[in-house]
C-alpha positions in Angstrom: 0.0 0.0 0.0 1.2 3.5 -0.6 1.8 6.2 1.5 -1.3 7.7 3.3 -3.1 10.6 2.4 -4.4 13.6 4.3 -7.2 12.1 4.6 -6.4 8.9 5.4 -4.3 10.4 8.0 -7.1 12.2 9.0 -9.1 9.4 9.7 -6.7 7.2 11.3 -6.4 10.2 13.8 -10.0 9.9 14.6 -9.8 6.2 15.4 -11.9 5.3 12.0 -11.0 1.7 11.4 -14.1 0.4 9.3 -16.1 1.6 6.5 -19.4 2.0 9.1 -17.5 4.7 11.3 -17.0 6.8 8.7 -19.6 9.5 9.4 -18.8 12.6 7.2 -21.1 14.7 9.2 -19.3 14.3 12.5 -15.9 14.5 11.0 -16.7 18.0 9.4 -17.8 18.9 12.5 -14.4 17.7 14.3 -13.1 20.0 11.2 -15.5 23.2 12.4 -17.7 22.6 9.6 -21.4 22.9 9.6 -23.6 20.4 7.1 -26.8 21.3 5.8 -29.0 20.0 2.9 -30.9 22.3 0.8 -32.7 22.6 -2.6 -29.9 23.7 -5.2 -30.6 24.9 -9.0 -27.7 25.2 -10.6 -24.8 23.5 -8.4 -24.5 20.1 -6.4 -22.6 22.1 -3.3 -21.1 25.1 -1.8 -18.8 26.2 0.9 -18.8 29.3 2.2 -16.5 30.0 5.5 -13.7 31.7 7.2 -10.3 30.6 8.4 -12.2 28.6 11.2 -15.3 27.9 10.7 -17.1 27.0 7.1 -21.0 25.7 5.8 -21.2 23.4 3.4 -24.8 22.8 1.7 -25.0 20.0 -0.5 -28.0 19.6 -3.1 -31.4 17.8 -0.8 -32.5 15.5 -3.8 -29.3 14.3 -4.5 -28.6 10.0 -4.2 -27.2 9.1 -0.9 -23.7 8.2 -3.0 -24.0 11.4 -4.6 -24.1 13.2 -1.3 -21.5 11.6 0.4 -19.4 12.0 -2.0 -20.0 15.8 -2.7 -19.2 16.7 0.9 -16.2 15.1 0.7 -15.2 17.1 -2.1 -16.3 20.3 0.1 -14.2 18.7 2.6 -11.0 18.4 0.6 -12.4 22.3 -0.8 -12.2 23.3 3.3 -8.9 21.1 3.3 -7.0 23.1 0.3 -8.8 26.6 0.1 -9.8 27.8 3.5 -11.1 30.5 3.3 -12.8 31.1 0.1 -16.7 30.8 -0.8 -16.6 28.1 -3.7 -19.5 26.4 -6.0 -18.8 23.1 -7.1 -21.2 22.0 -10.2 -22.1 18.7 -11.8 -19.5 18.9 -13.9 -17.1 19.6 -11.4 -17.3 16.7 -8.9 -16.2 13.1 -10.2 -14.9 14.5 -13.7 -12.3 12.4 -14.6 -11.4 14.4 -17.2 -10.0 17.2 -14.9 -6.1 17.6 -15.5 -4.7 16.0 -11.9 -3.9 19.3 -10.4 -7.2 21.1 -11.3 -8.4 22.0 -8.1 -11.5 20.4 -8.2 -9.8 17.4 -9.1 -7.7 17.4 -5.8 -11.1 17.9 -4.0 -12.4 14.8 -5.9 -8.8 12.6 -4.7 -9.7 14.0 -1.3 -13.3 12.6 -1.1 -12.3 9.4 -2.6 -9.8 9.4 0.0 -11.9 9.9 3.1 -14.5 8.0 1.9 -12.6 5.1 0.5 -9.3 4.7 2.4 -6.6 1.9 1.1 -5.8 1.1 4.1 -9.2 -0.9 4.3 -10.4 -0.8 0.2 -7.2 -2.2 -0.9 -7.2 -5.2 0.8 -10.9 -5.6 -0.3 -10.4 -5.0 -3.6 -7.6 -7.3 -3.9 -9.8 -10.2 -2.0 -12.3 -9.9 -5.5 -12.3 -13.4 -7.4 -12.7 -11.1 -9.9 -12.5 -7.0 -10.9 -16.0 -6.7 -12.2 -19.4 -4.9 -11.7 -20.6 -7.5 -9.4 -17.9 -7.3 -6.9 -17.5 -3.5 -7.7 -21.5 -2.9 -6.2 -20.8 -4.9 -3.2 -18.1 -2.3 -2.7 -20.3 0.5 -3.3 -22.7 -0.7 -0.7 -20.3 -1.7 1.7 -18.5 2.1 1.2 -22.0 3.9 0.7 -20.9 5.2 -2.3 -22.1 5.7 -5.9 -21.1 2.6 -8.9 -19.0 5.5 -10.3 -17.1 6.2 -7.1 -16.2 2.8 -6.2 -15.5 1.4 -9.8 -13.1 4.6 -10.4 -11.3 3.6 -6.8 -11.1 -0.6 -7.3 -10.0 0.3 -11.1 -6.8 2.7 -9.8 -6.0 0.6 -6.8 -6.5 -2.9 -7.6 -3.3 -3.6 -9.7 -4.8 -4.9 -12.7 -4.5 -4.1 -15.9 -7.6 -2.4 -16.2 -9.5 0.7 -17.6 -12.9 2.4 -16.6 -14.4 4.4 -19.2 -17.6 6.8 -19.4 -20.0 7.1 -22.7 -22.7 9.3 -23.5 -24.4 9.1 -26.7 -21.4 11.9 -28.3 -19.0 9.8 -27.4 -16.4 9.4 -24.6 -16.8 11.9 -21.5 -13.8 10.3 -19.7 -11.6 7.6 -18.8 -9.4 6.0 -16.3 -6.7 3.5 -16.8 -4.4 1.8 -13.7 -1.2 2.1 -13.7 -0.3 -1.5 -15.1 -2.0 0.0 -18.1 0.7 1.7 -20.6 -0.8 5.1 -22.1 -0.6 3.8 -25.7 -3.8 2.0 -24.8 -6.1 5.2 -25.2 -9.9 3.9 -25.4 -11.8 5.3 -28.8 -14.2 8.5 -28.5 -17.0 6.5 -30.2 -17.5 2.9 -29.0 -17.7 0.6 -31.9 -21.1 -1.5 -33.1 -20.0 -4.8 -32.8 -19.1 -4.2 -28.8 -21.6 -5.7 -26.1 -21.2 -1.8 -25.0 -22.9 -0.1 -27.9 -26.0 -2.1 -27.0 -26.0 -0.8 -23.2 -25.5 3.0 -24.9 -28.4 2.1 -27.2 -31.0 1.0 -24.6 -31.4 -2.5 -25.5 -30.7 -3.9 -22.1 -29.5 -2.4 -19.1 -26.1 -3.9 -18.7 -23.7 -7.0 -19.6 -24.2 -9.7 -16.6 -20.5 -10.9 -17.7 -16.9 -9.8 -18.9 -17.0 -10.3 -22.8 -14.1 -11.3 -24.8 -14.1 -9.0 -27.6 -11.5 -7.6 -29.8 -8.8 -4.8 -28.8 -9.5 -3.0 -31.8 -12.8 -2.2 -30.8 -12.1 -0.3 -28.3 -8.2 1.0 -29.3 -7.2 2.2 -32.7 -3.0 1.6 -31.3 -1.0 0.4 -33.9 -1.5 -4.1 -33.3 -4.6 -3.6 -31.4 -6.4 -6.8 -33.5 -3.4 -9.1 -32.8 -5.4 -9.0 -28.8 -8.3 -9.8 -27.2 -9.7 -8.0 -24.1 -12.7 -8.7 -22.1 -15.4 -5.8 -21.5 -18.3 -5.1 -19.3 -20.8 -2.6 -19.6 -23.6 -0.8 -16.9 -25.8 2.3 -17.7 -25.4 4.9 -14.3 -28.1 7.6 -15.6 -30.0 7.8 -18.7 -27.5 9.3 -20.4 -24.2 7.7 -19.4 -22.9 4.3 -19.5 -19.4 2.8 -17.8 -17.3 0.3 -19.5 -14.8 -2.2 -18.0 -12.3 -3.1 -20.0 -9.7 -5.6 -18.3 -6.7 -6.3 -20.0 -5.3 -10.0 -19.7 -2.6 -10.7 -22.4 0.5 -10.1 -21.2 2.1 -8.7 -24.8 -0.2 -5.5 -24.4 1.5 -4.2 -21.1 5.1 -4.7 -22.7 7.0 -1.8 -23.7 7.1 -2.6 -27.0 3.7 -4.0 -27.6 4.9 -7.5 -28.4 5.5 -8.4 -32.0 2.9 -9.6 -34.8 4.3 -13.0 -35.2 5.2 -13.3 -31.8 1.4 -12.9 -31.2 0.3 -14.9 -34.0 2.6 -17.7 -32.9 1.5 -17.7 -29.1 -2.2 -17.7 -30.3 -1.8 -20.6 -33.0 
C-alpha cells in the first residue's frame, strides 16, 4: 500500500478503522464545519467560511452516493482553500477528465480518499475473485458510495490491468486506466457497433451480466490492437451515461514494445 493521504491520515487520527465509522457529518464537524441539505438549482454544493469555521450545503434531492461523496469534495475544498466561498457544479465533482492538479480534481482525490481509504479498500479490492461490476456494487454498498465512485477507486487501486471508461451518446466523457496499463492503450471517442457496449448505450438492455471477450480494436485504434483480445463489461449509471470495463489480460499488451505480430500470431496458433 502506498503512503497515506491527508485524509487517510485524518481518519486514522480519529480512530476510523471500518467503513461503518466513517460519518462525514461528525468529521466535518471535528473539522468546524457545519452540514446542511438544501434545494440547489444550478450546483451540487457550496462552501462558504472563514479561516475557522465553514457551511457546506449539499444539493437535498441528490442520491445518498452522490451526497456523500459531494461533501467530501467540500471537505477536501475546506482542506486546500480555506477561506474562500466556492461552488462546485455537476461537472465539477467526479470529472475524470480534470487535468490531476485542477483544483476540483484534488477535492475529488480528497473525497475518494476519506470516503474510500486503502488502508481498508485495498485489501478488499484485492480479496475480489474477480474485478468486475458484481464485486465493484458490493463495494459500493459496503463504502455507501455511488457505482461511479467505487469502480473509479477498485480500477486505480486494484493492480490490474484495467480501464474504466464513461460514454454518453457523443462519445467518450472520460476515462481512467491503472497504472499497469501503458498510455498507448487510449480507449476510442466513439464505442464501436460490434461491442456488447454499444447495445448498453443504445437502450437494448440495461447492462452486460458478464466480462466479454471482444477484440482490442474495438475499443483501441493503437497500432497491433487486432493481434489482442480483451474482455469488456458494460452498466448504464443515468439515462445518459454508460461505464465500460475493460480488463486487459494478455500479457504482450503491457510490454514496452507491444509484443511483436508473429510473436502474437505464434502464441495464439
Amino acid at each position: 500500500m502506498t503512503s497515506l493521504s491527508t485524509a487517510e491520515r485524518l481518519l486514522l487520527s480519529l480512530g476510523v478503522e471500518t467503513p461503518e465509522e466513517i460519518d462525514l457529518e461528525a468529521i466535518a464537524w471535528t473539522l468546524g464545519v457545519k452540514v446542511r441539505y438544501a434545494r440547489l438549482d444550478k450546483c451540487e454544493a457550496r462552501i462558504a467560511g472563514s479561516a475557522s469555521s465553514a457551511i457546506v450545503t449539499i444539493r437535498s434531492d441528490a442520491s445518498p452516493g452522490r451526497k456523500r461523496f459531494s461533501l467530501g469534495h467540500e471537505l477536501g475544498h475546506w482542506h486546500r482553500d480555506r477561506g474562500k466561498t466556492l461552488v462546485c457544479r455537476q461537472v465539477d465533482i467526479g470529472n475524470r477528465s480534470l487535468r490531476a492538479l485542477d483544483p476540483e480534481r484534488i477535492a475529488d482525490d480528497f473525497a475518494a480518499d476519506l470516503l474510500m481509504p486503502s488502508y481498508m479498500f485495498e485489501p478488499e479490492v484485492r480479496k475480489l475473485p474477480k474485478l468486475n461490476f458484481a464485486g465493484i456494487r458490493k463495494l459500493a454498498e459496503r463504502y455507501n458510495v455511488s457505482l461511479t465512485a467505487a469502480a473509479i477507486r477498485a480500477v486505480e487501486k486494484a493492480r490490474l490491468p484495467t480501464l474504466l471508461v464513461c460514454h454518453r451518446e457523443d462519445g467518450r466523457a472520460w476515462f481512467t486506466r491503472s497504472s499497469e496499463v501503458p498510455e498507448r492503450w487510449f480507449p476510442q471517442r466513439q464505442i464501436d457497433r460490434e461491442s456488447p457496449a454499444f447495445d448498453v448505450l443504445s437502450g437494448k438492455m440495461d447492462e452486460t451480466p458478464l466480462l466479454q471477450k471482444i477484440n482490442a480494436d474495438a475499443w483501441f485504434d493503437t497500432q497491433g490492437a487486432s493481434w489482442y483480445e480483451i474482455r469488456e463489461q458494460s452498466v448504464r449509471i443515468s439515462s445518459s451515461e454508460i461505464l465500460t470495463l475493460l480488463v486487459i489480460e494478455e500479457e504482450r499488451m503491457l510490454r514496452e514494445d507491444g509484443g511483436s505480430r508473429s510473436s502474437s500470431r505464434e502464441r495464439r496458433w
